[in-house]
N, C-alpha and C positions, 0 to 999 in steps of 0.2 A: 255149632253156631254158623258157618258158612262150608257146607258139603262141598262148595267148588276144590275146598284145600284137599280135602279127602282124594280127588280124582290121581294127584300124585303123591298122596301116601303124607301128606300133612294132618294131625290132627288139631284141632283148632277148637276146643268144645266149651271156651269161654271168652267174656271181652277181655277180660288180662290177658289172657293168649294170644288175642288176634294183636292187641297191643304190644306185644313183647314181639311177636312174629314181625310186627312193622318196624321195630326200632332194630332188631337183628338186619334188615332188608336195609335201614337209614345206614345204618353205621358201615357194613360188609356192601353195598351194594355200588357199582359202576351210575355215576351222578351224568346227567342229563338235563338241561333244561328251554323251555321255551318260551317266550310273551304272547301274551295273549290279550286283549282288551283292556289295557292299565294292570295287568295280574300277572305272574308268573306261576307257570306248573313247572316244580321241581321234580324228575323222576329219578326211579333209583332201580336197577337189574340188579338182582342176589344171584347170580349164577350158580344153579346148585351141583352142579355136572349130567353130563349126559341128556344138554339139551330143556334139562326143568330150571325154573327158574320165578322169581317172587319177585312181584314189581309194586314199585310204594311210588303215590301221588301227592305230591304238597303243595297246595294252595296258597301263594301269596298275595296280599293283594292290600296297601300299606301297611298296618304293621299288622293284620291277620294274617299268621300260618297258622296252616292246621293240615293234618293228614286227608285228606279227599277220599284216598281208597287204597286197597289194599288187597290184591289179587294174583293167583297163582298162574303158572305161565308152562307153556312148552315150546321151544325153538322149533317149526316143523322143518323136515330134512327136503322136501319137495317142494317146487316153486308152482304156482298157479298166477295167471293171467286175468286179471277181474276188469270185466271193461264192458257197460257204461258203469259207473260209480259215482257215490254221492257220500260225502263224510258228515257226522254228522257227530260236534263236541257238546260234552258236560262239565265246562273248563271246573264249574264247582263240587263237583261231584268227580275231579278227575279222568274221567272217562271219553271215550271214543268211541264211536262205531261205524262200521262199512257196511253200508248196503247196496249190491250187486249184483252181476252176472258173470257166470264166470265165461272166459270170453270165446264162443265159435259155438258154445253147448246149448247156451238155453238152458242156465241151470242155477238159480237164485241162489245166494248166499248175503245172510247178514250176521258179520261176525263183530267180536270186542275188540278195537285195536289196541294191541299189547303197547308198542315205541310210538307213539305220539312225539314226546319228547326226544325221541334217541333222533329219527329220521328228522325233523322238523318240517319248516316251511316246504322246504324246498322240494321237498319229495310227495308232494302231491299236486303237481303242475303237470302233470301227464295227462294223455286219455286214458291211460289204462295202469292198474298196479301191479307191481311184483307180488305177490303176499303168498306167505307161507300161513297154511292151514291146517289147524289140528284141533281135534272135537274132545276135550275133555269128557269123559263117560263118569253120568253119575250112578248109573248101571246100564250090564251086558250081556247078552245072552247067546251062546254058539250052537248052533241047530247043524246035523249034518245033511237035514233033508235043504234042495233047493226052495229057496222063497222068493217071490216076485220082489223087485228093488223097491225101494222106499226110500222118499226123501225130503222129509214136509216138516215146516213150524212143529213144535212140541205144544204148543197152544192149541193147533189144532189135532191132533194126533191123539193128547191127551192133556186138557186143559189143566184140569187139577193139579196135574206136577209138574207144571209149567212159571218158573219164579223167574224168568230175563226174557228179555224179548232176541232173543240171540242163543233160546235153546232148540235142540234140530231134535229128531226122531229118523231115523234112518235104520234099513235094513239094505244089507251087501254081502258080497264076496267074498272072502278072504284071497288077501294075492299072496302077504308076505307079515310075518312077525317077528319081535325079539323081545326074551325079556330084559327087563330094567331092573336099579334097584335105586330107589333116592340115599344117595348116599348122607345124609343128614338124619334119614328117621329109618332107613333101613328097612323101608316096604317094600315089598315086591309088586313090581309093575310093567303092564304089557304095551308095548309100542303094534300098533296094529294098522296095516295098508290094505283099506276097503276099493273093493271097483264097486260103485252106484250107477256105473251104465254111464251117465252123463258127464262124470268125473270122480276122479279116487278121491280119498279122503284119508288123512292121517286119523288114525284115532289113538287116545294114553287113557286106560283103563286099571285100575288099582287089581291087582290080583283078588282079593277078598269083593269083590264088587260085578266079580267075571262069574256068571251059570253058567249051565251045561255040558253041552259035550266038549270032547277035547281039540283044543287049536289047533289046526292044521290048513295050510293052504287048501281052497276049495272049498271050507265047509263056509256055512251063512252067520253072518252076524246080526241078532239087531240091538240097538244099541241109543240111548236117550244122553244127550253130550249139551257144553256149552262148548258155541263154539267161538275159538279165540284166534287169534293173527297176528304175524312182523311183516309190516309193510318196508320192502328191502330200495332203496333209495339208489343212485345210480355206480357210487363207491361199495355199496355192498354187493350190486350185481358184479362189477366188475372185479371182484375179488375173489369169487366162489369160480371154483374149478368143473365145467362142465363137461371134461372128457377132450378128447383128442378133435383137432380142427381138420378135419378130413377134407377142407374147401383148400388147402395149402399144399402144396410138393415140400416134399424133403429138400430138393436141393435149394428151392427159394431160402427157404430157414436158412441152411450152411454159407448162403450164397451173404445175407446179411455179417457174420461172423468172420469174413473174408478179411487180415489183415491187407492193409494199404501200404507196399514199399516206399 
């Protein structure tokens, strides 16, 4: 019924499914919510481990609630800088989307936003966003011979299998990969970090969904994805561990911890 659940190892092959899969996400999932035009979107994160995760959108709007939407997630582990950007909501329909540049490259991205409701208001008063990025694969294919990069609409790439306006076609690099496993349905699934020349890209590809030759740093990807986003707000930046502050002396640090007789 919706191939997106497939990309991490969800299967979903009817509407009692997809319904059963939303009230799992109601009930297990981290609550969030935001106003919007007399209406409230209630969100919900099912955190499934290891970064996947299942997000439910609930529409209220006097006494109409109803489920809005219902779509699978990956937390990506890389931050990317998107700037100019324009947001654009489906407050009834649930939905969100970024369209942008990603910022110094010259390199379009228009993705789904995942936390609408988690970030809220406040976290899109910038010029430019944090957002982590990662292409859900609804198939992939690993080539050891080198191929020129590729990075364009799926509409225009390949019309036909083109169902969101937020799916890419892309062919890369391989730099770096791990496997995964959803611990809830016990698929096996690949986390994969492409160079596109203009900017890497996380990709989550279901093992059963991956041709070809074998993974390995160096050889070529291509690869047909939606692609999805967490726009990180100024608490979330400020909380992630980016490595040692090399712009500071040691003895400054010790120098603060100095008891006062």
């Amino acid at each position: 019924m919706n191939p997106t659940f497939e990309t991490i190892g969800l299967e979903v092959p009817s509407e009692k499914a997809f319904n059963y899969l939303a009230e799992r996400a109601e009930d297990q999932g981290e609550a969030t919510q935001l106003s919007r035009r007399g209406a409230v979107l209630h969100g919900r994160c099912w955190k499934l481990g290891d970064g996947l995760e299942v997000w439910t959108v609930l529409y209220e709007s006097g006494r109409n609630v109803f489920y809005a939407d219902c779509r699978p997630g990956f937390r990506a582990r890389y931050i990317q800088k998107i700037s100019p950007w324009a947001l654009t909501e489906y407050d009834e329909e649930g939905e969100a989307v970024v369209h942008g540049y990603r910022e110094g490259a010259d390199c379009e991205v228009l993705f789904e936003l995942q936390n609408l409701t988690e970030v809220g208001p406040g976290g899109f008063g910038a010029e430019e966003l944090h957002v982590g990025l990662c292409g859900l694969a609804y198939r992939a294919r690993v080539r050891n011979a080198p191929a020129k990069t590729r990075w364009m609409p799926l509409d225009k790439a390949a019309p036909s299998r083109a169902a969101h306006e937020n799916d890419w076609s892309l062919t890369g690099r391989v730099i770096a990969f791990k496997p995964l496993k959803n611990p809830l349905s016990g698929s096996d699934l690949y986390w994969i970090h492409v160079d596109l020349e203009r900017m890497n890209l996380e990709i989550l590809v279901n093992q059963r969904a991956l041709r070809g030759d074998a993974l390995a740093p160096g050889v070529t990807l291509d690869a047909e994805i939606w692609l999805q986003g967490h726009v990180l707000d100024e608490l979330a930046l400020s909380s992630r561990y980016e490595g040692l502050d090399t712009s500071g002396s040691t003895a400054n640090f010790w120098a603060k911890l100095k008891r006062r007789n």
